[in-house]
N, CA and C atoms of all chains as a GROMACS GRO file, in nm:
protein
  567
    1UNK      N    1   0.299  -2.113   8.033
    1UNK     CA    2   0.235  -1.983   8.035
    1UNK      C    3   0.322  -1.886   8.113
    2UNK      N    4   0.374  -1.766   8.045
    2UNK     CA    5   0.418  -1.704   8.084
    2UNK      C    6   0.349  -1.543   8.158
    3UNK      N    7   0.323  -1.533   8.265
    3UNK     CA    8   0.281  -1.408   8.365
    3UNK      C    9   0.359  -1.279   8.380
    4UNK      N   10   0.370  -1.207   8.318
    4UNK     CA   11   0.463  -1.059   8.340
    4UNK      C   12   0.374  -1.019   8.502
    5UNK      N   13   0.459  -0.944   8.547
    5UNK     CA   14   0.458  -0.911   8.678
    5UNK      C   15   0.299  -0.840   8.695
    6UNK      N   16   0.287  -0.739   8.557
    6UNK     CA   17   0.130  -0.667   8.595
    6UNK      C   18   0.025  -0.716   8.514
    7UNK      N   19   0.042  -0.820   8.433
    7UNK     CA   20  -0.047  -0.886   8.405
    7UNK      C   21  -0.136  -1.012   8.546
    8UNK      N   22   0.030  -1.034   8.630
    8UNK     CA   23  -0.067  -1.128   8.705
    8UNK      C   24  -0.131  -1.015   8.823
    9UNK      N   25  -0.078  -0.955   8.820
    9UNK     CA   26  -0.134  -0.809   8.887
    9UNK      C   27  -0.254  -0.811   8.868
   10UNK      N   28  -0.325  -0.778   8.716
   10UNK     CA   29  -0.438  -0.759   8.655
   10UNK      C   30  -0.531  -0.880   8.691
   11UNK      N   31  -0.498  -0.998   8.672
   11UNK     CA   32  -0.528  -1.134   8.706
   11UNK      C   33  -0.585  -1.164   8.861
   12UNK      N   34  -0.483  -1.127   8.930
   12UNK     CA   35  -0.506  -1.171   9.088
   12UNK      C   36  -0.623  -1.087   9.104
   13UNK      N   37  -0.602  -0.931   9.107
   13UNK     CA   38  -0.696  -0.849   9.150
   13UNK      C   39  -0.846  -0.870   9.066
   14UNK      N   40  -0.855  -0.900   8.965
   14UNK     CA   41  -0.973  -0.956   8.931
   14UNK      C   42  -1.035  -1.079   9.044
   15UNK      N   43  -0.999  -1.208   8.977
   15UNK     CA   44  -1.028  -1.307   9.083
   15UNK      C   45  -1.085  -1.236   9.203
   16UNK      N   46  -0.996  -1.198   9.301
   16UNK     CA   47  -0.991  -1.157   9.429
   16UNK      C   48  -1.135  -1.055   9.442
   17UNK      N   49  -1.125  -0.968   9.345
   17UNK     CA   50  -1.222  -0.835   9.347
   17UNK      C   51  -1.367  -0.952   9.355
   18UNK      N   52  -1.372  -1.013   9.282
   18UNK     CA   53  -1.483  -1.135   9.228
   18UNK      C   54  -1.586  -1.191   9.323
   19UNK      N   55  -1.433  -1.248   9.375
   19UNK     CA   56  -1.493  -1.406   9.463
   19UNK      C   57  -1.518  -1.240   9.642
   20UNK      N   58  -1.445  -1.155   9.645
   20UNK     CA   59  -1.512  -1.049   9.769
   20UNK      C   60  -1.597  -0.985   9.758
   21UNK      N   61  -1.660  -0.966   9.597
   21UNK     CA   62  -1.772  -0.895   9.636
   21UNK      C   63  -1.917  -0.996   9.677
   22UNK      N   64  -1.918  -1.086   9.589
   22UNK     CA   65  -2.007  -1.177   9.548
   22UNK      C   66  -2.024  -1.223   9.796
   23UNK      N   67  -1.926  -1.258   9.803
   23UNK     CA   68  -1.918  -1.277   9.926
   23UNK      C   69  -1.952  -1.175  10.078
   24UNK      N   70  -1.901  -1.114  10.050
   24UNK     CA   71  -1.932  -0.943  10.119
   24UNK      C   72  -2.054  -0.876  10.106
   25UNK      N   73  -2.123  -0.886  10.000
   25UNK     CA   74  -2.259  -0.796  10.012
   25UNK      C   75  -2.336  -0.890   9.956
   26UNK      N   76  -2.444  -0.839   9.929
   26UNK     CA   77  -2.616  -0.947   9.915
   26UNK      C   78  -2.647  -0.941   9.787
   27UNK      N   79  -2.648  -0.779   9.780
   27UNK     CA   80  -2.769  -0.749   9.654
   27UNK      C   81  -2.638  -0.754   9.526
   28UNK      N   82  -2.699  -0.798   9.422
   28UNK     CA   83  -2.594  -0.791   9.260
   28UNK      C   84  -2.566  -0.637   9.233
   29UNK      N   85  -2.592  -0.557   9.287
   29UNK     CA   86  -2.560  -0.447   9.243
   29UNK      C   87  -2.442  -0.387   9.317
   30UNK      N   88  -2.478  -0.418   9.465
   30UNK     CA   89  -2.407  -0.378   9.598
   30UNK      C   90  -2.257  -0.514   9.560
   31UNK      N   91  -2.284  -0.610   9.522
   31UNK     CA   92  -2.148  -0.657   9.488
   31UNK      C   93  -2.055  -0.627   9.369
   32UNK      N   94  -2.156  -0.588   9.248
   32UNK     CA   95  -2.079  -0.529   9.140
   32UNK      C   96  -2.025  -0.388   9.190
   33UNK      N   97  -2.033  -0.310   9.235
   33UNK     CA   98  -1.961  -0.221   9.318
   33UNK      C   99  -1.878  -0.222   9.392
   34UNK      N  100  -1.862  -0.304   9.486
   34UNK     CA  101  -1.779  -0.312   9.588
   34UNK      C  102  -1.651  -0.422   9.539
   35UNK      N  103  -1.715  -0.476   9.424
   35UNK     CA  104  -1.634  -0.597   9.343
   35UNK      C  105  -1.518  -0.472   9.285
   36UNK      N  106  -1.563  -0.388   9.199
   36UNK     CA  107  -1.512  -0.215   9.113
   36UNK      C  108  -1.412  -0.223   9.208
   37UNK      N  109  -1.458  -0.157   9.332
   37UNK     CA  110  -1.388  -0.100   9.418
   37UNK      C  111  -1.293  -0.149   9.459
   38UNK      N  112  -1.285  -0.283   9.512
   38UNK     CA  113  -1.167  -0.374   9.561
   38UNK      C  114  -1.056  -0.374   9.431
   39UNK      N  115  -1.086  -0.383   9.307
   39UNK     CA  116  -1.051  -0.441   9.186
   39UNK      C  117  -0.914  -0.280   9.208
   40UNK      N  118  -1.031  -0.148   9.200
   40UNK     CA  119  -0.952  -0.027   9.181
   40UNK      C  120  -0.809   0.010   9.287
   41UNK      N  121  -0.896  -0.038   9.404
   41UNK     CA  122  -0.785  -0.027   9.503
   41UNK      C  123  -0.657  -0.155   9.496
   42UNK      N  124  -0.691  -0.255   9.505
   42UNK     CA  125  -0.563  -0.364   9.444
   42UNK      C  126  -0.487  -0.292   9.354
   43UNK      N  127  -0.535  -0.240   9.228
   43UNK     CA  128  -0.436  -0.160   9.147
   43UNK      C  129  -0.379  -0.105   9.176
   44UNK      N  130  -0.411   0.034   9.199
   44UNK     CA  131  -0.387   0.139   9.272
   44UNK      C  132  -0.281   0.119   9.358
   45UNK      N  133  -0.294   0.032   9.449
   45UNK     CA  134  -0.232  -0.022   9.521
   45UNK      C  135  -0.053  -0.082   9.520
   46UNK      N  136  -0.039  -0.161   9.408
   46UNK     CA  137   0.002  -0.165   9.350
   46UNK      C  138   0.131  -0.077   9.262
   47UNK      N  139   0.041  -0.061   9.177
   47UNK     CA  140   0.144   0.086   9.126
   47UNK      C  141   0.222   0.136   9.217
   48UNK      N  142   0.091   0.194   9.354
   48UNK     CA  143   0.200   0.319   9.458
   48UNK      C  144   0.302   0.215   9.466
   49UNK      N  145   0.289   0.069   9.507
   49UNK     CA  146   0.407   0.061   9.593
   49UNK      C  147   0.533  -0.001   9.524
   50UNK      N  148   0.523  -0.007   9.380
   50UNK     CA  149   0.582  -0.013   9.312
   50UNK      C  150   0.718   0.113   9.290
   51UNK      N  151   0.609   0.202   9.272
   51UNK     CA  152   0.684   0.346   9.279
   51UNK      C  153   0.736   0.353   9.370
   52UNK      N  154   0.683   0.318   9.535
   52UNK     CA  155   0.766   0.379   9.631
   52UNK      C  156   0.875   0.278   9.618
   53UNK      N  157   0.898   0.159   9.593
   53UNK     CA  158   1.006   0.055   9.586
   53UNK      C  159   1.105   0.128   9.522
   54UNK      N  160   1.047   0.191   9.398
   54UNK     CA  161   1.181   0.243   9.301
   54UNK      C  162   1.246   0.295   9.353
   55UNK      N  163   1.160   0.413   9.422
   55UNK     CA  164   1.210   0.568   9.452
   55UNK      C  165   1.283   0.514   9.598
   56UNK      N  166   1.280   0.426   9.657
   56UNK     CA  167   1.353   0.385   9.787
   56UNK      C  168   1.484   0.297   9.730
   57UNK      N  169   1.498   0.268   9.658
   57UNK     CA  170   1.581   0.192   9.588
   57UNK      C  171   1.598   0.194   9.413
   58UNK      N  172   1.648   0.347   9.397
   58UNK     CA  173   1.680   0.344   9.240
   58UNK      C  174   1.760   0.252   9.188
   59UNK      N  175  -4.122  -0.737  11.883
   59UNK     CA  176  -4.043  -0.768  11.840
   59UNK      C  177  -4.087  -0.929  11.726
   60UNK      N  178  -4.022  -0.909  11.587
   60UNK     CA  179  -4.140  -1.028  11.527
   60UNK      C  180  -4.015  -1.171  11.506
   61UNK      N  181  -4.070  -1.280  11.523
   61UNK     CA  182  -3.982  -1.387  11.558
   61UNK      C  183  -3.944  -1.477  11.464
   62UNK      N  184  -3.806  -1.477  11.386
   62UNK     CA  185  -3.766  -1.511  11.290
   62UNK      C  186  -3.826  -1.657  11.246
   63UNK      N  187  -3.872  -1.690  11.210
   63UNK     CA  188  -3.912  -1.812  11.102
   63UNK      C  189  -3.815  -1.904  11.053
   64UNK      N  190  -3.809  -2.043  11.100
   64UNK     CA  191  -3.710  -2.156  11.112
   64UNK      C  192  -3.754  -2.150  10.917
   65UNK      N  193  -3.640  -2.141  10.868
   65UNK     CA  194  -3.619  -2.121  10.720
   65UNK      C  195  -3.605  -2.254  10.705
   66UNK      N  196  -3.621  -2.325  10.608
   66UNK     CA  197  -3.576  -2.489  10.530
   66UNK      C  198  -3.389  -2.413  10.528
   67UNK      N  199  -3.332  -2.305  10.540
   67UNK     CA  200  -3.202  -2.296  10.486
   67UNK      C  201  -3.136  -2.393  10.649
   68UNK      N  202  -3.176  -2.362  10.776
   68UNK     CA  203  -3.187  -2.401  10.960
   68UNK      C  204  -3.207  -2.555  10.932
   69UNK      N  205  -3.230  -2.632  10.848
   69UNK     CA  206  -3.277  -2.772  10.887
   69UNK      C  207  -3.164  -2.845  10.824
   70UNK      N  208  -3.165  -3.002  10.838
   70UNK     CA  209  -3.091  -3.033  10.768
   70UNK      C  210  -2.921  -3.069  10.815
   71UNK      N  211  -2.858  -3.137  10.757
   71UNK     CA  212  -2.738  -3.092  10.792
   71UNK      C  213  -2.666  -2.941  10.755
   72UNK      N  214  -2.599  -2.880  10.929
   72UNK     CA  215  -2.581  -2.792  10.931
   72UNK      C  216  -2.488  -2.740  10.837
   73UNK      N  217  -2.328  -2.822  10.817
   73UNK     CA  218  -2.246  -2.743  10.753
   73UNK      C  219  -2.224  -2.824  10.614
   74UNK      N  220  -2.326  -2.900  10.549
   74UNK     CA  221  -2.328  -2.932  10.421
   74UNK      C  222  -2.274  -2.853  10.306
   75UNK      N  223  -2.330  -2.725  10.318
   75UNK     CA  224  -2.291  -2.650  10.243
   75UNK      C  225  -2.099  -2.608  10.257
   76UNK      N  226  -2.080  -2.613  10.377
   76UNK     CA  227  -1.946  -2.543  10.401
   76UNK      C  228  -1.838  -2.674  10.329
   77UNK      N  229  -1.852  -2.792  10.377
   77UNK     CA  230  -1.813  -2.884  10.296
   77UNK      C  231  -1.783  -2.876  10.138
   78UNK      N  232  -1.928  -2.887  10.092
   78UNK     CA  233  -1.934  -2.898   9.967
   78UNK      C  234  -1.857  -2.791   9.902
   79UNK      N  235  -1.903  -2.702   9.951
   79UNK     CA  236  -1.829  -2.564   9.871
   79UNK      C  237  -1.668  -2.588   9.856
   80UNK      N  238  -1.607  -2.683   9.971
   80UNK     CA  239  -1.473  -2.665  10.009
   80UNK      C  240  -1.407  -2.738   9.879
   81UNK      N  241  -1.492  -2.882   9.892
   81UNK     CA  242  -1.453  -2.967   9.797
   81UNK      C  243  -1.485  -2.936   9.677
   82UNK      N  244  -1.576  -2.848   9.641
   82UNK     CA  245  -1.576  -2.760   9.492
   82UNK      C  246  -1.644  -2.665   9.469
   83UNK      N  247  -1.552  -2.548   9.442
   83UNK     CA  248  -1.556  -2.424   9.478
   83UNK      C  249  -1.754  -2.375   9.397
   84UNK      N  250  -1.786  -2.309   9.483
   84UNK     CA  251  -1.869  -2.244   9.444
   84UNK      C  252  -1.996  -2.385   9.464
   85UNK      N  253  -2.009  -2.482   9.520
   85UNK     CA  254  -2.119  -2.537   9.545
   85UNK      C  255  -2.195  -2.576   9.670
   86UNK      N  256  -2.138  -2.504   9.737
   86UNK     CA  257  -2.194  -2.503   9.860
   86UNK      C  258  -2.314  -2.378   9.823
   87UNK      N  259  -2.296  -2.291   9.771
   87UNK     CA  260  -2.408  -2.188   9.722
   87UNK      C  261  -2.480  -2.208   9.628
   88UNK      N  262  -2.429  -2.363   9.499
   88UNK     CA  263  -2.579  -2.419   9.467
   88UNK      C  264  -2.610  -2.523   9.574
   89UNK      N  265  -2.593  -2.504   9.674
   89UNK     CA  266  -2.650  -2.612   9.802
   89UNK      C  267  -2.743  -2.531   9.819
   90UNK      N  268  -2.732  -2.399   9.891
   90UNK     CA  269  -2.820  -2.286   9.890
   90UNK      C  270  -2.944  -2.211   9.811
   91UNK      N  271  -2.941  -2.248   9.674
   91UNK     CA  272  -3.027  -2.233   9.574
   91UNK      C  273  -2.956  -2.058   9.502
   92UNK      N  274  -2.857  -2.019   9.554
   92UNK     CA  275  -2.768  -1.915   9.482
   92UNK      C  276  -2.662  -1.984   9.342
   93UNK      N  277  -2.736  -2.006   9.229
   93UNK     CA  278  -2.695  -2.076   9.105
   93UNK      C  279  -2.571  -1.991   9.064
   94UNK      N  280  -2.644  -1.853   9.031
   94UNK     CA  281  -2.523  -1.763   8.977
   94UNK      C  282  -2.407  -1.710   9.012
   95UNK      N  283  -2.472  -1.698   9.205
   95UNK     CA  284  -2.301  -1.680   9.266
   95UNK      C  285  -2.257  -1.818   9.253
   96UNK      N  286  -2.252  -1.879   9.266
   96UNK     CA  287  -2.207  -2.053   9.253
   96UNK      C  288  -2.083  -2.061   9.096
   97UNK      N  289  -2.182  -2.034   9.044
   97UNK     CA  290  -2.122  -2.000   8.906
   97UNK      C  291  -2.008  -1.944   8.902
   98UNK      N  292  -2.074  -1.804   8.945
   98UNK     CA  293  -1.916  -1.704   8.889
   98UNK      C  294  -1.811  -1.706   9.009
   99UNK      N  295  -1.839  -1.805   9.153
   99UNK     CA  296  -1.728  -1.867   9.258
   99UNK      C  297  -1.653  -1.970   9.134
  100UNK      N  298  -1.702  -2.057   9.100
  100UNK     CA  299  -1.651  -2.181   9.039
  100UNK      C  300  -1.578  -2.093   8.984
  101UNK      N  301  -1.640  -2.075   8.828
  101UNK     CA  302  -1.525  -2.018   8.743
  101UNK      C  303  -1.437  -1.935   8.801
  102UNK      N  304  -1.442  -1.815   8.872
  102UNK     CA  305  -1.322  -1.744   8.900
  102UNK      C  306  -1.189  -1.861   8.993
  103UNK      N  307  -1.284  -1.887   9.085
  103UNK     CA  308  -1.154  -1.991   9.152
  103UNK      C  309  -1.110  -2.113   9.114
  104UNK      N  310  -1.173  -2.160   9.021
  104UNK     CA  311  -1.080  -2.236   8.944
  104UNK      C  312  -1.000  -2.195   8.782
  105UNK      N  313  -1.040  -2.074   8.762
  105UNK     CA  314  -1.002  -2.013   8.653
  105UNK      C  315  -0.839  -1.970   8.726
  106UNK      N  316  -0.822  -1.931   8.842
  106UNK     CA  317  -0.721  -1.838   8.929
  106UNK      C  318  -0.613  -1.994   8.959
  107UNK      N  319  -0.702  -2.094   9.014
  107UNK     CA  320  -0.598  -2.190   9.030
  107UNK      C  321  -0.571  -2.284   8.898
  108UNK      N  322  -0.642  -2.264   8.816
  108UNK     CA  323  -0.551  -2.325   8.673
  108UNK      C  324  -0.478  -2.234   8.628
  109UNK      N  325  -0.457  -2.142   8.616
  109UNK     CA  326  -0.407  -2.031   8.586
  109UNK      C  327  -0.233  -2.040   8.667
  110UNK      N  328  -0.262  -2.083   8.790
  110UNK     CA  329  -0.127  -2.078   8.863
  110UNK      C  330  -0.078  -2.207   8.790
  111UNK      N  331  -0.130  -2.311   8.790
  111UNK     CA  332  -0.106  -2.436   8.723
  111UNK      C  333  -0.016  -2.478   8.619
  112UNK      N  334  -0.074  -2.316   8.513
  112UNK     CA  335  -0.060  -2.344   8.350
  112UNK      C  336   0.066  -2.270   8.385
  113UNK      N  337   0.095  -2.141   8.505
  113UNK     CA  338   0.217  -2.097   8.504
  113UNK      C  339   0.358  -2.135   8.573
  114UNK      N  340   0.303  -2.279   8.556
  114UNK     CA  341   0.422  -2.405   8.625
  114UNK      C  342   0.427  -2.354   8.768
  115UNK      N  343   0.348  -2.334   8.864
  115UNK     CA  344   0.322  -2.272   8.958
  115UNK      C  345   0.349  -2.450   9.000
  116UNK      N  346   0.375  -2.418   9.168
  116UNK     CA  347   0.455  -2.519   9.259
  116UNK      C  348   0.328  -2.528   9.347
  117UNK      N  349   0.285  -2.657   9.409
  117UNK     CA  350   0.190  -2.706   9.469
  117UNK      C  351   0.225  -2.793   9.538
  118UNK      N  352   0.224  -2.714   9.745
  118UNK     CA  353   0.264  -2.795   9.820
  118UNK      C  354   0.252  -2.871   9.854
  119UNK      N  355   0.300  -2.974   9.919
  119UNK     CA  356   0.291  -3.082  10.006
  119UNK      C  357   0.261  -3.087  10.151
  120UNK      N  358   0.224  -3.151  10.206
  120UNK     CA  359   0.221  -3.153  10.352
  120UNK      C  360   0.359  -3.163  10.413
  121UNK      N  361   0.417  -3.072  10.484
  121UNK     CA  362   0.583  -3.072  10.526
  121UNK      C  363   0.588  -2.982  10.652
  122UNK      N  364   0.717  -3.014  10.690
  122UNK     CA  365   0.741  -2.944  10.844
  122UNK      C  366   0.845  -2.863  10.818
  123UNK      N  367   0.857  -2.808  10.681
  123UNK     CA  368   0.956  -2.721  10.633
  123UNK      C  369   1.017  -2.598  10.743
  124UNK      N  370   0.920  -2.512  10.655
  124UNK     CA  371   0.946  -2.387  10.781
  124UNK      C  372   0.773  -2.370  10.752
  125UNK      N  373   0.748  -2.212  10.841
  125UNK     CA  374   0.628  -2.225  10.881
  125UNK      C  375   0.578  -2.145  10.746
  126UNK      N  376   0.658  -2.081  10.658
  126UNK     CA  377   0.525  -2.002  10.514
  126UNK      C  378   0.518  -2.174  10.459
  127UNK      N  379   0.593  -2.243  10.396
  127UNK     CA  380   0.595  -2.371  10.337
  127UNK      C  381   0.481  -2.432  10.368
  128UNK      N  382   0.447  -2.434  10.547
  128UNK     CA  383   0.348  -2.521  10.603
  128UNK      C  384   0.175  -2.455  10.578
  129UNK      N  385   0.191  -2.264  10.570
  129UNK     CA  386   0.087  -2.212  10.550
  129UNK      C  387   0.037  -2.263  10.421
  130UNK      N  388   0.173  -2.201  10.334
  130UNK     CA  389   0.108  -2.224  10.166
  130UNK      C  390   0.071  -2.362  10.128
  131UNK      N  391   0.069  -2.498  10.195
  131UNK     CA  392  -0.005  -2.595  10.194
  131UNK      C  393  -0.111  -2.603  10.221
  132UNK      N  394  -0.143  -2.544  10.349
  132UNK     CA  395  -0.291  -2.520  10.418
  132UNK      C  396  -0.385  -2.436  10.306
  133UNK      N  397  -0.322  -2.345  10.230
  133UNK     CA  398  -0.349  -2.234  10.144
  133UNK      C  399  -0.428  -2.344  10.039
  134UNK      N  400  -0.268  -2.387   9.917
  134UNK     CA  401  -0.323  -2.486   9.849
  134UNK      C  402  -0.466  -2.611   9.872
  135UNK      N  403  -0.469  -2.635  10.024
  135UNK     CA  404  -0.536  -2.730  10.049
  135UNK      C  405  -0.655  -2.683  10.030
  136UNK      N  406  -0.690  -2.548  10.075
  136UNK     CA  407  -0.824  -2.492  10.054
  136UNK      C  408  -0.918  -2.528   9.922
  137UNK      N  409  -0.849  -2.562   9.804
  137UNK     CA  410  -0.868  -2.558   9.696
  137UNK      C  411  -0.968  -2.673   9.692
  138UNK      N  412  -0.967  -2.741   9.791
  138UNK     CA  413  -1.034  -2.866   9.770
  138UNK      C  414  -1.012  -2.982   9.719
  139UNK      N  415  -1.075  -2.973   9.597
  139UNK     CA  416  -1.138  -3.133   9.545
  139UNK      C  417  -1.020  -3.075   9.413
  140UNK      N  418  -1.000  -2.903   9.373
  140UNK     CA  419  -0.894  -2.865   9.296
  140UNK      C  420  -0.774  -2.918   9.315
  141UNK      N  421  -0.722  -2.902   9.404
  141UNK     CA  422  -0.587  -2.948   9.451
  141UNK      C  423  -0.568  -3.101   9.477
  142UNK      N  424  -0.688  -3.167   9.523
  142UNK     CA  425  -0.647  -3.274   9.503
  142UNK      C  426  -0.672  -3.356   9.427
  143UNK      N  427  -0.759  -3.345   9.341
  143UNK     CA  428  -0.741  -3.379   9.200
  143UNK      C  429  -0.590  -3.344   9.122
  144UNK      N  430  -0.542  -3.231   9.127
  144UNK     CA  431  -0.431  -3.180   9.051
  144UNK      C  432  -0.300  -3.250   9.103
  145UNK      N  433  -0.317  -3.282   9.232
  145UNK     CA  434  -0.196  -3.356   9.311
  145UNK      C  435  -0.207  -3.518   9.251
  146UNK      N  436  -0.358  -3.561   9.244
  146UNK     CA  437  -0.331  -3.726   9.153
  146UNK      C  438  -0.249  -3.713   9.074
  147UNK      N  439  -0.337  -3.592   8.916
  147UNK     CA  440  -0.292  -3.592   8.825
  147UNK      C  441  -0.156  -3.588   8.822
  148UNK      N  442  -0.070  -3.536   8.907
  148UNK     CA  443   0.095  -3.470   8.887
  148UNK      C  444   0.131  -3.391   8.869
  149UNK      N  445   0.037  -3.291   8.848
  149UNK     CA  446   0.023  -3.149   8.849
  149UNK      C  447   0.132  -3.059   8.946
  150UNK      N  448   0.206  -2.963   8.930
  150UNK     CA  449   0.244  -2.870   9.078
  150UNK      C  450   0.439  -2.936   9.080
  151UNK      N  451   0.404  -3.078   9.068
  151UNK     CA  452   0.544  -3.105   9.108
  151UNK      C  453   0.663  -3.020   9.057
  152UNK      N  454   0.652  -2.910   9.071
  152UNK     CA  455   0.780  -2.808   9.013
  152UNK      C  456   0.834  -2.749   9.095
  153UNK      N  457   0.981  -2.732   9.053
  153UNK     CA  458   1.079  -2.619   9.098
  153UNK      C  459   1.070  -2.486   9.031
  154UNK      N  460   0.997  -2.413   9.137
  154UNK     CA  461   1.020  -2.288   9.066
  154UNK      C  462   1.183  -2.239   9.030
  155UNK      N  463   1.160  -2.205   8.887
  155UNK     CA  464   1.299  -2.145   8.850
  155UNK      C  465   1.303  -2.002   8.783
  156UNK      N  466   1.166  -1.992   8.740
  156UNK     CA  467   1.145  -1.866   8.676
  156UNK      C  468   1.056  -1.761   8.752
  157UNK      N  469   1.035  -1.659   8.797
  157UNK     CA  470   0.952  -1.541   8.828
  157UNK      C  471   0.777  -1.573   8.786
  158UNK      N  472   0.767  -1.617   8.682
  158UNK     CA  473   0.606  -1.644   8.652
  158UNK      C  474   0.566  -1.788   8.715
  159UNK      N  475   0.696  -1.861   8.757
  159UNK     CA  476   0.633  -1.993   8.802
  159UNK      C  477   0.598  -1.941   8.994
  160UNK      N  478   0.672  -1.835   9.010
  160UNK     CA  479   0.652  -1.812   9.150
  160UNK      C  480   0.477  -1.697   9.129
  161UNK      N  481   0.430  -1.666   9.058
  161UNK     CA  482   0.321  -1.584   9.032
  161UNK      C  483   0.255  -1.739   9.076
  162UNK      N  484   0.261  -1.792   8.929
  162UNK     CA  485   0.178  -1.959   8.942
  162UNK      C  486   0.092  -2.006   9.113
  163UNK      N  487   0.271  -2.023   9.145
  163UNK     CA  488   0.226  -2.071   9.294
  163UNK      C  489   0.160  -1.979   9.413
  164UNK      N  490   0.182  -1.902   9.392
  164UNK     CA  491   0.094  -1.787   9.464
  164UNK      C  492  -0.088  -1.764   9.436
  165UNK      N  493  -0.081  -1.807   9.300
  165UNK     CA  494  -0.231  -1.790   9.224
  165UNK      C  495  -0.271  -1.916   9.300
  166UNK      N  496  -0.210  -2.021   9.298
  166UNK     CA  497  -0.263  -2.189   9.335
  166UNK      C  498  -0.325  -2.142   9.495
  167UNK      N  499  -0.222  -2.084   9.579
  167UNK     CA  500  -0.282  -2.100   9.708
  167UNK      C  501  -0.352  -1.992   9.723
  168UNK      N  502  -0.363  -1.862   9.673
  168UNK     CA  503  -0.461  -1.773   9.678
  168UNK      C  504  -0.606  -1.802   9.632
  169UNK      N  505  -0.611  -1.912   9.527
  169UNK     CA  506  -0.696  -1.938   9.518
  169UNK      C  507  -0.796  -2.071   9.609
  170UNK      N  508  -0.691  -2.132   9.674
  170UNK     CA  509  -0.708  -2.203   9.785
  170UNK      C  510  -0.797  -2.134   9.908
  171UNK      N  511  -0.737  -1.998   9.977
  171UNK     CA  512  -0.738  -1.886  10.061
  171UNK      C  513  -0.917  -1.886  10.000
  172UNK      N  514  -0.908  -1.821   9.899
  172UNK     CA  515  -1.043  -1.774   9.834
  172UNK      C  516  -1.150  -1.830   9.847
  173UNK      N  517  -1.124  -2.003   9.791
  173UNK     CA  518  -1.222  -2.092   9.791
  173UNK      C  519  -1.239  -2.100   9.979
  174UNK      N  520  -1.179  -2.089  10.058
  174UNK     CA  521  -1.193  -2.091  10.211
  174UNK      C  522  -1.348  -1.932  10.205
  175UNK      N  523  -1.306  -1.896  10.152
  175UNK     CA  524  -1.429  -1.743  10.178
  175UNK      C  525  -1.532  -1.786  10.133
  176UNK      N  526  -1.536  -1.840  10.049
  176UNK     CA  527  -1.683  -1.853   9.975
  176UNK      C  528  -1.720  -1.965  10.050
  177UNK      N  529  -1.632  -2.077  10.087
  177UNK     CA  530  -1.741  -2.205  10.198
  177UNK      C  531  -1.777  -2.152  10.280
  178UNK      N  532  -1.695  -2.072  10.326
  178UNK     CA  533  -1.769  -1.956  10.472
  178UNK      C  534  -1.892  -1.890  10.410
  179UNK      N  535  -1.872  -1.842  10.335
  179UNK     CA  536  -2.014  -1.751  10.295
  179UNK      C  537  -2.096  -1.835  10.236
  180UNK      N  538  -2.084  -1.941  10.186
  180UNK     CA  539  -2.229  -2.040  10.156
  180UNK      C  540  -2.250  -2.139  10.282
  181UNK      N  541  -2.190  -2.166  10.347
  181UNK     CA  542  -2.232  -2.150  10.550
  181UNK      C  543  -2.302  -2.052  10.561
  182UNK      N  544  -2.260  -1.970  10.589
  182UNK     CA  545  -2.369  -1.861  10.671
  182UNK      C  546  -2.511  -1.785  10.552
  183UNK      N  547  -2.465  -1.831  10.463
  183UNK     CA  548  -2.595  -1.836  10.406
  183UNK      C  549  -2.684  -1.938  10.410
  184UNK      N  550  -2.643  -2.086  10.424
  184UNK     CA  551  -2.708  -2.219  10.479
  184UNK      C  552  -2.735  -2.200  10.609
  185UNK      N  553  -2.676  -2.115  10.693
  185UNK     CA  554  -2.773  -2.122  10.855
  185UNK      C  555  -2.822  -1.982  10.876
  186UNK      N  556  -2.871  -1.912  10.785
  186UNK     CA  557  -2.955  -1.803  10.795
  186UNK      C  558  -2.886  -1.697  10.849
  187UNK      N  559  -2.750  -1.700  10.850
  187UNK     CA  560  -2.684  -1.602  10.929
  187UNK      C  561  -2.698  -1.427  10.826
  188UNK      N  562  -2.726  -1.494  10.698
  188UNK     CA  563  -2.725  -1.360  10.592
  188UNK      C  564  -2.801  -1.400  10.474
  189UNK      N  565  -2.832  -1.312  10.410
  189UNK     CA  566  -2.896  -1.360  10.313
  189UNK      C  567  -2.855  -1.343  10.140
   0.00000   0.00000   0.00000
């Protein structure tokens, strides 16, 4: 099985978003949210520092 | 001030749940009577560490290498009853040579790391610490 760099990107931050919300808050709603949230920021995340890698090292 | 109520979650052996969960992910919270988080613990963390598996991902050993070598074992180990099942099978024994086999091994012990959160959190949901 082959993983391109932002697919396991897509991958990890799922999992991760998952197993922290379910863990972190109580109610199913309050974790499907905060699950979103972790998921958005990992991305996010991501990208920037991708970009800043480039732009520090064209 | 009103005085908390010794729950059936307070009795019992205390860290049953933290165990169980360790040795397979997501059952320390059907220890708890939480079926569905149980559920979607299992599948995601073992979905994350087969996943490193299938991507010829490398699965440590116990060694006095250097000290990430010695973490990402501790990491892997988290996995439980995953990892060591996968270590009978023969699973892991790889040299990473390619970029997706180093994703692999990263997924294996992250998901190790992970399964460590959720025994914690089906603990403190077994001693009433949260609900």
């Amino acid at each position: 099985m082959l993983l391109s760099h932002f697919n396991a990107v897509l991958l990890f931050a799922t999992f991760a978003s998952i197993v922290f919300g379910i863990t972190q808050r109580s109610t199913p709603k309050a974790m499907l949210r905060y699950g979103l949230y972790c998921w958005g920021w990992f991305v996010i995340s991501v990208i920037v520092a991708a970009w800043v890698m480039h732009w520090i090292n064209p | 001030m009103p005085v908390k109520a010794q729950t059936s979650e307070q009795q019992g052996f205390a860290y049953g749940a933290l165990l169980l969960g360790w040795l397979i992910p997501g059952a320390g919270h059907f220890l708890t009577g939480r079926w569905i988080r149980g559920l979607i613990l299992f599948c995601s963390i073992t979905a994350m560490f087969a996943i490193g598996l299938a991507a010829n991902g490398h699965l440590y050993a116990p060694n006095t290498r250097n000290l990430i070598e010695m973490l990402a074992f501790f990491g892997d180990l988290g996995a439980g009853g995953l990892f060591i099942v996968a270590k009978l099978l023969g699973f892991g024994n790889t040299v990473v040579t390619i970029v997706s086999a180093d994703y692999g091994t990263i997924f294996a012990v992250v998901a190790g790391l992970l399964n460590i959160v959720a025994a914690v959190d089906a603990h403190s949901l077994r001693i009433g610490r949260k609900s």
